[in-house]
mmCIF file of the C-alpha atoms, coordinates in Angstrom:
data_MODEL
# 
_entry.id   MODEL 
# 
loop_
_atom_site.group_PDB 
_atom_site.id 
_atom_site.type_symbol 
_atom_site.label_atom_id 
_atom_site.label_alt_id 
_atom_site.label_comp_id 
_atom_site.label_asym_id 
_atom_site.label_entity_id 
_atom_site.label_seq_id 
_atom_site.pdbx_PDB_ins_code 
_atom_site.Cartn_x 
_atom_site.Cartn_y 
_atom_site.Cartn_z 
_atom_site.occupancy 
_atom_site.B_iso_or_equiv 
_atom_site.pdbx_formal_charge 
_atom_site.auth_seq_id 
_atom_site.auth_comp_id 
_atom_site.auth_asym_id 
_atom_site.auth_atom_id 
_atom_site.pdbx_PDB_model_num 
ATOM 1  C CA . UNK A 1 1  ? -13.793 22.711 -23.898 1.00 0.00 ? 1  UNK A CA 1 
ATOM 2  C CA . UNK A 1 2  ? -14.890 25.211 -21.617 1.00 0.00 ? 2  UNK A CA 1 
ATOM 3  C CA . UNK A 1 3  ? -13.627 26.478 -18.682 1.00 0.00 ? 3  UNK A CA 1 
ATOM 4  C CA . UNK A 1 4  ? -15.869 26.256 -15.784 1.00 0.00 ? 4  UNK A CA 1 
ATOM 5  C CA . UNK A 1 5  ? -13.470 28.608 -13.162 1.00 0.00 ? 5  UNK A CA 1 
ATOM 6  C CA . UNK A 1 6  ? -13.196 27.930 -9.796  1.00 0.00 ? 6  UNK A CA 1 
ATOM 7  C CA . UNK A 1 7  ? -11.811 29.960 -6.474  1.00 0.00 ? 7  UNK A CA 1 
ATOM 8  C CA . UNK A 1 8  ? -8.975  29.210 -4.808  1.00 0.00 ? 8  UNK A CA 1 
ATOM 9  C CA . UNK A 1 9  ? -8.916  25.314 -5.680  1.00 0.00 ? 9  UNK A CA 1 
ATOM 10 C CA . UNK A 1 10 ? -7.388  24.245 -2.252  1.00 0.00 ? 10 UNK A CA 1 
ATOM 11 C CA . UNK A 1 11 ? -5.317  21.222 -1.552  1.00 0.00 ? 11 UNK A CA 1 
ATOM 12 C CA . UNK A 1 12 ? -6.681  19.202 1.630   1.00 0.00 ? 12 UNK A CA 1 
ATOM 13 C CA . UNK A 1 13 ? -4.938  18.847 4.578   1.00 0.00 ? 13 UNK A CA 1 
ATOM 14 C CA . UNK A 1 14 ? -3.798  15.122 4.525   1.00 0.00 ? 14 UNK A CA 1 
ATOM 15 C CA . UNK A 1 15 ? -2.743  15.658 0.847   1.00 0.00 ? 15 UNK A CA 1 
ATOM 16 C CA . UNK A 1 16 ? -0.498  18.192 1.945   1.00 0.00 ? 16 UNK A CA 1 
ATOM 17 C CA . UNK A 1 17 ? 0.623   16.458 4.623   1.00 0.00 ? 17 UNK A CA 1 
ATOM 18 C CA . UNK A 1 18 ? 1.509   12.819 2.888   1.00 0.00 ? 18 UNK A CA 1 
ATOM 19 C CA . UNK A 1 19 ? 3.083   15.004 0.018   1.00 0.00 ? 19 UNK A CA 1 
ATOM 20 C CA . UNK A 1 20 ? 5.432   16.940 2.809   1.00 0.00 ? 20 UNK A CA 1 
ATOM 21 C CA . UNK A 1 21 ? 6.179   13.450 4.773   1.00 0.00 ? 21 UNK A CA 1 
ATOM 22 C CA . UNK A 1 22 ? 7.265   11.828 1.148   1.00 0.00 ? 22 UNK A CA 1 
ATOM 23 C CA . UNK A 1 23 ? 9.023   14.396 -0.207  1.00 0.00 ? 23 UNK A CA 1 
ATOM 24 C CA . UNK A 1 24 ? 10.391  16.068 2.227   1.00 0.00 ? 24 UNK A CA 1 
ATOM 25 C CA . UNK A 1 25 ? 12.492  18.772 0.321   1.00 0.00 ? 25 UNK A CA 1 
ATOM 26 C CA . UNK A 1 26 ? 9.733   19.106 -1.987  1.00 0.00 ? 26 UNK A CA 1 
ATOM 27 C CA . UNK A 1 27 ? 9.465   18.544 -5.984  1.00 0.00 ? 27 UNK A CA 1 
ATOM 28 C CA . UNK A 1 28 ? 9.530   20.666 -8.901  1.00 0.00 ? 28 UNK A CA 1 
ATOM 29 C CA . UNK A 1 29 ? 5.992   21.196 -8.601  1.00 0.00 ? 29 UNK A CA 1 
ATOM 30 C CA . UNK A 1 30 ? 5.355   21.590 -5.448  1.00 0.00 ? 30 UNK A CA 1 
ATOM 31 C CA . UNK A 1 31 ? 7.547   24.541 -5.169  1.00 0.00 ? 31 UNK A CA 1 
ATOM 32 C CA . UNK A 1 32 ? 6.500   25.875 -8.032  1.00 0.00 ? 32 UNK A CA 1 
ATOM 33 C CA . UNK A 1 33 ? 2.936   25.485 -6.467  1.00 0.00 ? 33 UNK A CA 1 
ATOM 34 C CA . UNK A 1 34 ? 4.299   27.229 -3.168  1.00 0.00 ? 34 UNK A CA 1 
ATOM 35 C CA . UNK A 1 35 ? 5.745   30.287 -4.876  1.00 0.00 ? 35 UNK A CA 1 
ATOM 36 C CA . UNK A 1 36 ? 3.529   30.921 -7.698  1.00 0.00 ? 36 UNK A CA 1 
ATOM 37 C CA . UNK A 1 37 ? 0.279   30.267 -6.120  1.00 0.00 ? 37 UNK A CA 1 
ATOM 38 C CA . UNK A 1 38 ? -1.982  32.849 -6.460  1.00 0.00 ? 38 UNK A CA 1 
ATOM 39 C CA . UNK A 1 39 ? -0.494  34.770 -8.910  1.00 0.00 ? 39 UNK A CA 1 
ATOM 40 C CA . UNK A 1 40 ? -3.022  33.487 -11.510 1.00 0.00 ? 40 UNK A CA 1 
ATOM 41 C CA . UNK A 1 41 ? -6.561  32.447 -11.320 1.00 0.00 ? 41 UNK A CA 1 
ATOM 42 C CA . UNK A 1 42 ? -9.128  30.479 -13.656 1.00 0.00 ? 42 UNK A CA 1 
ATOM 43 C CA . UNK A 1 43 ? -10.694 33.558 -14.518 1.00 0.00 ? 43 UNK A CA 1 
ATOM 44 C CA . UNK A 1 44 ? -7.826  34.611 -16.207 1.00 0.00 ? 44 UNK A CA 1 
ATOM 45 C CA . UNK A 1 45 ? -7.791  31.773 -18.845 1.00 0.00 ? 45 UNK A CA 1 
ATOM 46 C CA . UNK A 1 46 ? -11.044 31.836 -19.358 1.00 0.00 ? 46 UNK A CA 1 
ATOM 47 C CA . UNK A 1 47 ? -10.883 33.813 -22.927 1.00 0.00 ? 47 UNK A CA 1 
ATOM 48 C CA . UNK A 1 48 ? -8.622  30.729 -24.368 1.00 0.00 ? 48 UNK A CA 1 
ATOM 49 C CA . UNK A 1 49 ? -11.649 28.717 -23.929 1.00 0.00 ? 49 UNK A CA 1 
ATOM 50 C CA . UNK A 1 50 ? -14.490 27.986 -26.272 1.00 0.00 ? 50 UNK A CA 1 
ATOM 51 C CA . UNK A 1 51 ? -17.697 28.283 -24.763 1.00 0.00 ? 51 UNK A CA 1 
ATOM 52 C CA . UNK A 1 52 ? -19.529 24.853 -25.170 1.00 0.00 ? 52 UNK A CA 1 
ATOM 53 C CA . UNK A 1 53 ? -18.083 21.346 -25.488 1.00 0.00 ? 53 UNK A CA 1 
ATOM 54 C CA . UNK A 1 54 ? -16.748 19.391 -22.327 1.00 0.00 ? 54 UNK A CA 1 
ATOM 55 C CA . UNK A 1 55 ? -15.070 21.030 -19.081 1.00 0.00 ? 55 UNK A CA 1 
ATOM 56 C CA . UNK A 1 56 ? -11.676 22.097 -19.690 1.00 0.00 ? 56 UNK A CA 1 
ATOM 57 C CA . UNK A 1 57 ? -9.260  21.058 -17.207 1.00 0.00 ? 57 UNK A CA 1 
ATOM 58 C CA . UNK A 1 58 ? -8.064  24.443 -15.182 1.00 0.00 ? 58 UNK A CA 1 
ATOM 59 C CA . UNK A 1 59 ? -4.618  25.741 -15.752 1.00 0.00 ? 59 UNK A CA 1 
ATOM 60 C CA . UNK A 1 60 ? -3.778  26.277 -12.059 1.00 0.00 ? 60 UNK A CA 1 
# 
């Protein structure tokens, strides 16, 4: 499975905002999400990949 990286895979607005309004003292992985975002990026899994075969799912 490759991995086809991608840039800052953003999280739309009303996603965001139904997530917020549900859980409104978050989960597990939304705070996770909130703390931890940005400190890795596609690009740096993208040597635990082969190169052909399906998409791989990204790790972010």
């Amino acid at each position: 499975m490759p991995l086809q990286p991608r840039p800052g895979a953003e999280i739309p607005a009303l996603t965001v905002r139904v997530a917020r309004a549900g859980n409104p003292h978050g989960t597990t992985a939304m705070w996770i999400r909130d703390r931890l975002d940005g400190l890795f990026s596609d690009e740096d899994f993208t040597a635990w990949y082969p190169r052909d075969g399906r998409p791989g799912l990204s790790p972010a």
